[in-house]
N, C-alpha and C positions, 0 to 999 in steps of 0.2 A: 504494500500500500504506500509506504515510503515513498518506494521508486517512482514508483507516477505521479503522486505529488508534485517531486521532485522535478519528475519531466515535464509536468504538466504546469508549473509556475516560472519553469527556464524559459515556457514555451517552445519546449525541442520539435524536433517536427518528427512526430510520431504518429504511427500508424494509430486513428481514433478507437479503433475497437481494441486493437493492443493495451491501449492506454488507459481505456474503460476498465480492462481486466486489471489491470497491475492496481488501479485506483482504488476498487472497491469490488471489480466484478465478482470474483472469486468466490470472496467471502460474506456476501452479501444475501446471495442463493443457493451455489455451488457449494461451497464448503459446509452448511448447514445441513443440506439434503444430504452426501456424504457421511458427514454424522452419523443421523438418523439412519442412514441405511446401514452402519457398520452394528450401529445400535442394536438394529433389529437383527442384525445379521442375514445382510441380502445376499444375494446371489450377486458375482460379480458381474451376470449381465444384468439385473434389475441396479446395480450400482453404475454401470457405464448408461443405462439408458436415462439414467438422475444425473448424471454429468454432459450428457450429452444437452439435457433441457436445459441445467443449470447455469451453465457456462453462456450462451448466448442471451438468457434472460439478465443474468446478472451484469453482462455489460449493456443490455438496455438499461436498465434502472438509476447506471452510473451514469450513462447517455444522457439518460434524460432529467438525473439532478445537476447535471451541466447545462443541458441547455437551460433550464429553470435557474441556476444561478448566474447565468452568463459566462461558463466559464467552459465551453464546449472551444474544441477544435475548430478552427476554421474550415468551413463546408458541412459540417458535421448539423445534421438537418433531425424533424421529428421523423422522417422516413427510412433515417437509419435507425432510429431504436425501434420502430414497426418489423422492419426487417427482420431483427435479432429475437422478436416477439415472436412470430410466424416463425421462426427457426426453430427456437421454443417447442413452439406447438407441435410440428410434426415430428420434434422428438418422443412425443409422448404417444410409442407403441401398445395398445391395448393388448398386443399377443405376450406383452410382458410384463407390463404392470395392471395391477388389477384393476376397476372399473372404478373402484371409490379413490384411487389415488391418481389416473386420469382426469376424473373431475375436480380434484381436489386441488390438480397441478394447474391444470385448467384454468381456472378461479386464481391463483394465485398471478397466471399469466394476465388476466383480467385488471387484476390489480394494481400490476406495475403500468402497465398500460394505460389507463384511469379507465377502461372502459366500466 
C-alpha cells in the first residue's frame, strides 16, 4: 500500500490499474475473501475463483475513491472501474461456488459500484 502511495503522490507514471492494486486493491476485497476462504478451508479452486473476483473488484473500489477524491491517474475514467466490475462478475463461476455466495458476491459487486 506504501508503494503506490508512494507512486501515486510522485505522480510516476504508472500503469492505473497497477497502481489501484499496490494502493488498496489487494486488501480491500482480495485479501479478505482469501481469508475467509482459508478460514473455511476452501478448495484451492473455490480460492483462485475468490481471487480471480477479488482482485479486479478491489482495484475498482480504489478506482473509484480516486476519482471521488480527485486523485485518479490521468485518463483514468468511471468506465474503467465499470470494467474491473464486469470482470468481477464473470468471475463469479456458479459450477464452483455455490449459489448463496454468487449472490452474495454479486451484491457486494453492486456495492462498490453504487449500483
Amino acid at each position: 500500500m506504501a508503494a503506490g502511495a508512494h507512486l501515486g503522490l510522485i505522480g510516476a507514471d504508472a500503469d492505473a490499474r497497477r497502481l489501484a492494486s499496490l494502493k488498496g486493491g489487494s486488501y480491500t476485497v482480495e485479501g479478505p475473501l482469501l481469508i475467509g476462504a482459508a478460514l473455511a478451508e476452501a478448495s484451492i479452486l473455490v480460492a483462485t475463483r475468490l481471487e480471480r473476483f477479488g482482485e479486479p473488484l478491489g482495484e475498482a473500489f480504489q478506482l473509484l475513491d480516486d476519482l471521488r477524491d480527485g486523485d485518479a491517474a490521468p485518463g483514468v475514467a468511471m468506465i474503467d472501474a465499470n470494467k474491473l466490475i464486469a470482470e468481477a462478475r464473470d468471475a463469479l463461476d456458479p459450477d464452483v461456488l455455490d449459489a448463496d455466495a454468487v449472490q452474495a458476491l454479486g451484491l457486494l459487486a453492486d456495492l462498490v459500484g453504487g449500483s
